[in-house]
C-alpha positions as CSV (number, residue, x, y, z in Angstrom):
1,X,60.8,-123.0,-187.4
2,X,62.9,-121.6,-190.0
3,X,64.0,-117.9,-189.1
4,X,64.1,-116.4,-192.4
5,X,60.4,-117.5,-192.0
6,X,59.5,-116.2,-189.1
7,X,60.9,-112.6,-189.6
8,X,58.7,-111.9,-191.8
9,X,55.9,-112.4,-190.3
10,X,53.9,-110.0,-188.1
11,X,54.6,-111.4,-184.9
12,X,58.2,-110.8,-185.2
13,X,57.6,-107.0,-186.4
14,X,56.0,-104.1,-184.6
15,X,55.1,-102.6,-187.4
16,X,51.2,-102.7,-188.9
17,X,50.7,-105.9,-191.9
18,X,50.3,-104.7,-194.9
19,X,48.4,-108.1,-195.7
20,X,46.5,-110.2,-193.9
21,X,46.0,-114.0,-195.5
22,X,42.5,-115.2,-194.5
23,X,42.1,-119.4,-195.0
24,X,39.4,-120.8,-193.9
25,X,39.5,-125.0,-192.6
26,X,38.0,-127.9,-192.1
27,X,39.2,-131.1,-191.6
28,X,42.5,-130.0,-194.3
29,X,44.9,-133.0,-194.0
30,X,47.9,-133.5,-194.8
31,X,47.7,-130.9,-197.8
32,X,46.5,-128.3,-195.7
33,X,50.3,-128.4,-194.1
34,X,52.0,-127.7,-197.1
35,X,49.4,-124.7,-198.0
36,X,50.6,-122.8,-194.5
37,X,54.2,-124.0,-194.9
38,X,53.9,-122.0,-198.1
39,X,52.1,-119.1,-197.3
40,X,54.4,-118.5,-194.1
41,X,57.8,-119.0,-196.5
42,X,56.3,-116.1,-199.0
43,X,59.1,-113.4,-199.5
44,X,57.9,-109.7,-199.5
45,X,59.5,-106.5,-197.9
46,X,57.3,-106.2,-195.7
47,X,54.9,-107.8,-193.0
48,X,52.4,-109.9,-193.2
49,X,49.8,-112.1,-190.8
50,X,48.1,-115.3,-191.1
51,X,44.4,-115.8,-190.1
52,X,43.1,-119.3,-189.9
53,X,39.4,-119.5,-188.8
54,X,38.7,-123.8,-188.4
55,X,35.0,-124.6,-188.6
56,X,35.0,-128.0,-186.1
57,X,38.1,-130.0,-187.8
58,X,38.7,-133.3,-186.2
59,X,41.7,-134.3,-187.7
60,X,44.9,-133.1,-187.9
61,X,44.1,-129.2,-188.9
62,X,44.2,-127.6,-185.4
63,X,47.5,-129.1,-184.1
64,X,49.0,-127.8,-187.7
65,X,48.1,-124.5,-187.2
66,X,48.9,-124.5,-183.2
67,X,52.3,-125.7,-184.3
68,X,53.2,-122.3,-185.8
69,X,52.5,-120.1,-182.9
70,X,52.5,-117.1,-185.4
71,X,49.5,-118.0,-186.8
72,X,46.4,-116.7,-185.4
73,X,43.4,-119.1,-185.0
74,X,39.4,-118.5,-184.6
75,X,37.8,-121.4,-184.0
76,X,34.0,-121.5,-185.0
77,X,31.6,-124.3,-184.6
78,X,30.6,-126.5,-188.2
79,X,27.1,-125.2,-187.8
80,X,28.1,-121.2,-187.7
81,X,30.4,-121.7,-191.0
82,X,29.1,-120.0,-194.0
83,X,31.3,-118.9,-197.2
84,X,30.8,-114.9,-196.6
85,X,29.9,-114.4,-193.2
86,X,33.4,-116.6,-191.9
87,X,35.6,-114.8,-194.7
88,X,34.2,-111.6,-193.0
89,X,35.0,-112.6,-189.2
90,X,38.3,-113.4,-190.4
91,X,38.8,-110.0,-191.6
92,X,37.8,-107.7,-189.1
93,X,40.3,-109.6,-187.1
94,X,42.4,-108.6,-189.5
95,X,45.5,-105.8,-189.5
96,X,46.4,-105.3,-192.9
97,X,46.0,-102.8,-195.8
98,X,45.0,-105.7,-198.0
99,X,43.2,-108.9,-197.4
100,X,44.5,-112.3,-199.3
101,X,42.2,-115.2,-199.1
102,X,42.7,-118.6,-200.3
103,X,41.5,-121.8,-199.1
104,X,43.0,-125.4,-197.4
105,X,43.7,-126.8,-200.4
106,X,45.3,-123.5,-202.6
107,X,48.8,-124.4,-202.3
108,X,50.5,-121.2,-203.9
109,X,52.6,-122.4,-206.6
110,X,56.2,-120.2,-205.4
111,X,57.2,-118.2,-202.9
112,X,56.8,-114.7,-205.1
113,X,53.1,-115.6,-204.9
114,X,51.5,-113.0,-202.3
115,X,54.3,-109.9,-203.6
116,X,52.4,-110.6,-207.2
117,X,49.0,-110.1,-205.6
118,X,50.1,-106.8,-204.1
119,X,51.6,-105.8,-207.6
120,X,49.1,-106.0,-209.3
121,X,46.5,-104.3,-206.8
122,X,48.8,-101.8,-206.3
123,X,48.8,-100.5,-210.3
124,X,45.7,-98.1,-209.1
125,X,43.7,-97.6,-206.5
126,X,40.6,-97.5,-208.5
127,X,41.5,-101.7,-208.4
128,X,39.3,-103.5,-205.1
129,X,40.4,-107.0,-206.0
130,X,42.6,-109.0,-207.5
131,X,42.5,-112.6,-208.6
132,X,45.4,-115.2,-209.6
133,X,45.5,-118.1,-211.7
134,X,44.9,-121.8,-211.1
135,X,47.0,-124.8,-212.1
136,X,45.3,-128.3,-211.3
137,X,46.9,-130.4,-208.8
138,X,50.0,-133.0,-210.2
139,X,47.1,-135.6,-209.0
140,X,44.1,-134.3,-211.5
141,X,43.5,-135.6,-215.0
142,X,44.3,-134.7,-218.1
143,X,40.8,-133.2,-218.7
144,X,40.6,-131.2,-215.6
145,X,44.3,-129.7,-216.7
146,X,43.1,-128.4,-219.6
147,X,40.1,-127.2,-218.3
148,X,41.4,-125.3,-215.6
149,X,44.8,-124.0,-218.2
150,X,41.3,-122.7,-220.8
151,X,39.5,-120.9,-218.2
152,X,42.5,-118.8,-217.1
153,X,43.2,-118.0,-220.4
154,X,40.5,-115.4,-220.9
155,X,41.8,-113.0,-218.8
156,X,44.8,-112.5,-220.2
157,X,44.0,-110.3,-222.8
158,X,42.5,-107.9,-220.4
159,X,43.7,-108.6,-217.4
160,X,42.0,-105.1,-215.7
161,X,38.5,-105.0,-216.1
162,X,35.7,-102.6,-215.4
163,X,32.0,-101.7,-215.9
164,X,32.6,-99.9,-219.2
165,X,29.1,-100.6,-221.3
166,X,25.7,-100.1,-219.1
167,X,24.2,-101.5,-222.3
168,X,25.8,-104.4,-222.9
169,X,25.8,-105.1,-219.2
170,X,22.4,-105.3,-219.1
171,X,22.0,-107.0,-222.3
172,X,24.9,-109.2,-222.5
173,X,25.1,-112.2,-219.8
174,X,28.9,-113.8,-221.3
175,X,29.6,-109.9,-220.5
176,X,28.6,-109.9,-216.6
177,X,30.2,-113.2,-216.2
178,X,33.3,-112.0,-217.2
179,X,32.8,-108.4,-214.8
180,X,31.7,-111.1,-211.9
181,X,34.3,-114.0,-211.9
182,X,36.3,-113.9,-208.9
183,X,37.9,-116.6,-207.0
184,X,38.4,-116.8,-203.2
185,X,41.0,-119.7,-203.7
186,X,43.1,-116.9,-205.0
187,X,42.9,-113.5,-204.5
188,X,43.6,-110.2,-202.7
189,X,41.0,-107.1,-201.9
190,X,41.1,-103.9,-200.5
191,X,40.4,-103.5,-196.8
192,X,39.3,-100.3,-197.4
193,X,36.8,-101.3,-199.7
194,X,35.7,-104.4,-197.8
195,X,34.5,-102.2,-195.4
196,X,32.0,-100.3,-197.8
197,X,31.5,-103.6,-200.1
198,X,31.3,-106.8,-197.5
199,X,31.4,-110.3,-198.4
200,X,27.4,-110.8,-198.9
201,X,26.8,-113.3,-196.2
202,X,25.4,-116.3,-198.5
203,X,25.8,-119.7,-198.5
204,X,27.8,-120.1,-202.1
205,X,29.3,-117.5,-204.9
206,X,29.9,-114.8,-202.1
207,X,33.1,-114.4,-204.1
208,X,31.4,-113.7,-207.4
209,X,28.6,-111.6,-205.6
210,X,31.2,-109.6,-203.8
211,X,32.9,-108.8,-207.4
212,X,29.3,-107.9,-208.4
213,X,29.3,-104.9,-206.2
214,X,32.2,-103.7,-206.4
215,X,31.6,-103.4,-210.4
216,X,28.2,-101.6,-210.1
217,X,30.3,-99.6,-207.2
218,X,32.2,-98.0,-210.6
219,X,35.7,-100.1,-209.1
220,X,37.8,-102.1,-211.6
221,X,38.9,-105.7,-210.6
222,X,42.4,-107.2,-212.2
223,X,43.8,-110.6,-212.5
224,X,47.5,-111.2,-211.6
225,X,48.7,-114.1,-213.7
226,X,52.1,-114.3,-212.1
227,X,50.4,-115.2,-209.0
228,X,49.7,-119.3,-209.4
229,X,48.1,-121.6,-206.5
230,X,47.7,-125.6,-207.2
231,X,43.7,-126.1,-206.8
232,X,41.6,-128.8,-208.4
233,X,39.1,-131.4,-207.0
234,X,38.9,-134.8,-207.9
235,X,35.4,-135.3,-207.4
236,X,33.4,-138.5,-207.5
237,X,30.1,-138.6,-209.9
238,X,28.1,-137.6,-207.2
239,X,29.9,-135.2,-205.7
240,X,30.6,-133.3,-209.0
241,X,26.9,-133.3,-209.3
242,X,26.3,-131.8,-206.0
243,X,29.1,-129.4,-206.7
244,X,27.4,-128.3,-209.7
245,X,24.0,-128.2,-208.6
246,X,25.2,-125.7,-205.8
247,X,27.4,-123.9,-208.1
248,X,24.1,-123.6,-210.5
249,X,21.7,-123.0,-208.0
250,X,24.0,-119.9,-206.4
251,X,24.4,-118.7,-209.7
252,X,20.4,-118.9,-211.1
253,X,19.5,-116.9,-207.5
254,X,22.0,-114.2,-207.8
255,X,22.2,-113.2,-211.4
256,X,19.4,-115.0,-213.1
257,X,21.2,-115.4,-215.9
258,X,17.8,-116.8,-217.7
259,X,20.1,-119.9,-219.4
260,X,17.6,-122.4,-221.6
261,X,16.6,-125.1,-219.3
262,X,15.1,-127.7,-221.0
263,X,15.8,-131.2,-221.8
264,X,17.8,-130.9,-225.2
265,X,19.7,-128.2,-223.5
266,X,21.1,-130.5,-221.0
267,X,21.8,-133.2,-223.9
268,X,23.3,-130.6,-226.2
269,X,25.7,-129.5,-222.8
270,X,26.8,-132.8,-222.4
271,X,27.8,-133.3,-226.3
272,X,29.4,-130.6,-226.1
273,X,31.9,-131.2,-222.7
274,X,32.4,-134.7,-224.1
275,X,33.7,-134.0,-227.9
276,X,35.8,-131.4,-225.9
277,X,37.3,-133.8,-224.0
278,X,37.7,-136.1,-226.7
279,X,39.7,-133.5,-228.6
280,X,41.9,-132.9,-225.4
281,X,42.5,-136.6,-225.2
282,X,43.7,-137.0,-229.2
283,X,45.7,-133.7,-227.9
284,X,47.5,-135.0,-225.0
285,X,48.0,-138.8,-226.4
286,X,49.6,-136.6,-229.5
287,X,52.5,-134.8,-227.2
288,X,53.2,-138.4,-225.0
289,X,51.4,-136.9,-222.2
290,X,50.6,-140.0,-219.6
291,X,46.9,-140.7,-219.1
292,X,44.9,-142.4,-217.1
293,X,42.4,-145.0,-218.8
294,X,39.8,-145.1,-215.3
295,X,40.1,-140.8,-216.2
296,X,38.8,-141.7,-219.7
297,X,35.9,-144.1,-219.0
298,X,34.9,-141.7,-216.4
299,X,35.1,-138.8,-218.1
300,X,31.2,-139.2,-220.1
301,X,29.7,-139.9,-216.8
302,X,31.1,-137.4,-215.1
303,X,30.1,-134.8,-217.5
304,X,26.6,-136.1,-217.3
305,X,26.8,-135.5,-213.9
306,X,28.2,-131.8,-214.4
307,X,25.7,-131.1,-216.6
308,X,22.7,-132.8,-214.6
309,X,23.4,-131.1,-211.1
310,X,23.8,-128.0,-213.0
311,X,20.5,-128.1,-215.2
312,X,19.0,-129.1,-211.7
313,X,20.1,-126.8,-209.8
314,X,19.1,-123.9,-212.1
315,X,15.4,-125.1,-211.9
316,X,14.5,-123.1,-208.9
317,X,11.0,-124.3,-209.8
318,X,11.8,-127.8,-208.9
319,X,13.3,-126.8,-205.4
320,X,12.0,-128.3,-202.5
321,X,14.1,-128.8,-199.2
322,X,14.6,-132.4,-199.5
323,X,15.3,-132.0,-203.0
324,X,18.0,-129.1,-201.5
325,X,19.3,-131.3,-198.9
326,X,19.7,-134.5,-201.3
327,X,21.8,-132.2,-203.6
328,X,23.6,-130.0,-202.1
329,X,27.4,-131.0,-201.1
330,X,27.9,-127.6,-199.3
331,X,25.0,-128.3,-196.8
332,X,25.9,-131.8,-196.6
333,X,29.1,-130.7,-195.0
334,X,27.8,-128.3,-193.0
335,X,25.7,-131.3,-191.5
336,X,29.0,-133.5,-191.1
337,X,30.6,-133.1,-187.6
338,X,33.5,-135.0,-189.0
């Protein structure tokens, strides 16, 4: 291994971490090597760990990590992983002042990455987390570029953020959504305040529930623009469905946002995603931008699926275990020993 690498990591320094990087893996692949490659190769002035906790991968995952004997590894079985309880194993394993957790397929973008995290948690310590921004994959379409490049925008204009209106808290969903979003594919928190403010031990959104209580806790939260992973998916229909439906279903239980959930609402959702991506299409075909023609006849299906898992997995009403475990891509894995 390189030795400008090594020295800076924990192992080769007696002195305390001043951030621990928590991934969580299972069955990560080939891109799962670049990700550690990266995060080992980040330049700071001072110390840092790795913590990789592996949930029963049977490919190639374990020997990567055991190849970098800096690396710590917790090995858990498939059945015992779960988003907020395994992010919180990893931690109180954990040395550092501050805790950066990403996931297998977060590759940060340069090697300034983790230093920007620590900036811009370190602007006040009234700040418990930070989150960075996502760029898609080189691999995703056009559509999920864009997507991705929209969402990020919003925070720029106020990158710190805190409860500042109890009236328009309560009143105001758009307004909680922005207080709550928080990513674990990119971001940074406070040991100090994980140990008041856990990861709620839930199967999805523990990110987005944790950010919940540190808001209501009177902390502010801040998102560090500078610091960039690579992270898409490139679902197939049913598994964006299944992603959605868990992502709705997570959300409905914890924050009962009280969305419209009938019929014409779906229909109207779907309109709506597809002129969007109609415009981005005009957009891109405008600036020479290369596009893939099996991404455009996809892209009404799949956000029929989007919106379908996600108008389904809001009706809580409709929720019956087999109707769970037909639906669900997150307890589908946890059922796949491979």
């Amino acid at each position: 291994m390189d030795a400008g690498i090594a020295g800076k990591m924990i192992s080769a320094s007696p002195r305390r971490p001043k951030v621990s990087v928590v991934i969580p893996t299972k069955n990560g692949g080939s891109l799962f090597r670049k990700v550690l490659t990266s995060v080992l190769a980040q330049e700071t002035n001072w110390p840092y760990e790795v913590i990789v906790v592996d949930s029963g991968s049977k490919d190639e995952t374990v020997p990567i990590i055991e190849s970098f004997p800096e690396v710590k590894l917790i090995r858990i079985s498939a059945e015992e992983f779960q988003h907020g309880r395994t992010r919180n194993l990893a931690i109180a394993h954990a040395k550092g002042e501050y805790i950066a957790v990403i996931t297998q397929d977060a590759l940060p973008y340069d090697d300034l990455w983790l230093a920007g995290l620590v900036d811009a948690i370190e602007q006040t310590p009234e700040i418990a987390g930070v989150f960075g921004r996502h760029i898609a994959h080189t691999d995703a379409s056009v559509f999920t570029r864009q997507e991705i490049d929209h969402h990020f925008l919003n925070f720029e204009s106020e990158p710190v953020v805190w409860l500042q209106d109890c009236t328009r808290y309560e009143r105001d969903p758009g307004y909680r959504q922005k207080l709550y979003f928080f990513s674990n594919n990119n971001a940074l928190i406070r040991r100090s305040i994980w140990e008041q403010y856990p990861y709620p031990e839930i199967d999805f959104s523990e990110d987005q529930a944790w950010a919940r209580s540190i808001i209501e806790a009177g902390f502010k939260k801040a998102y560090a623009q500078g610091s960039v992973v690579y992270h898409s998916h490139n679902y197939g229909l049913f598994e964006r469905f299944q992603r959605s439906f868990d992502e709705s279903r997570a959300l409905e239980a914890l924050f009962r946002y009280n969305d419209a959930k009938g019929v014409t609402v779906l229909l109207r959702r779907w309109l709506g995603l597809t002129l969007r991506d109609i415009r981005t299409l005009r957009i891109a075909r405008a600036k020479g931008k290369g596009i893939r023609m099996l991404d455009v006849l996809k892209m009404p299906i799949d956000n029929l699926m989007r919106v379908a898992g996600g108008w389904l997995g809001s009706r809580t009403d409709l929720h019956t275990p087999c109707l769970v475990a037909l639906c669900s891509r997150d307890q589908k894995l946890k059922r796949v020993k491979a």
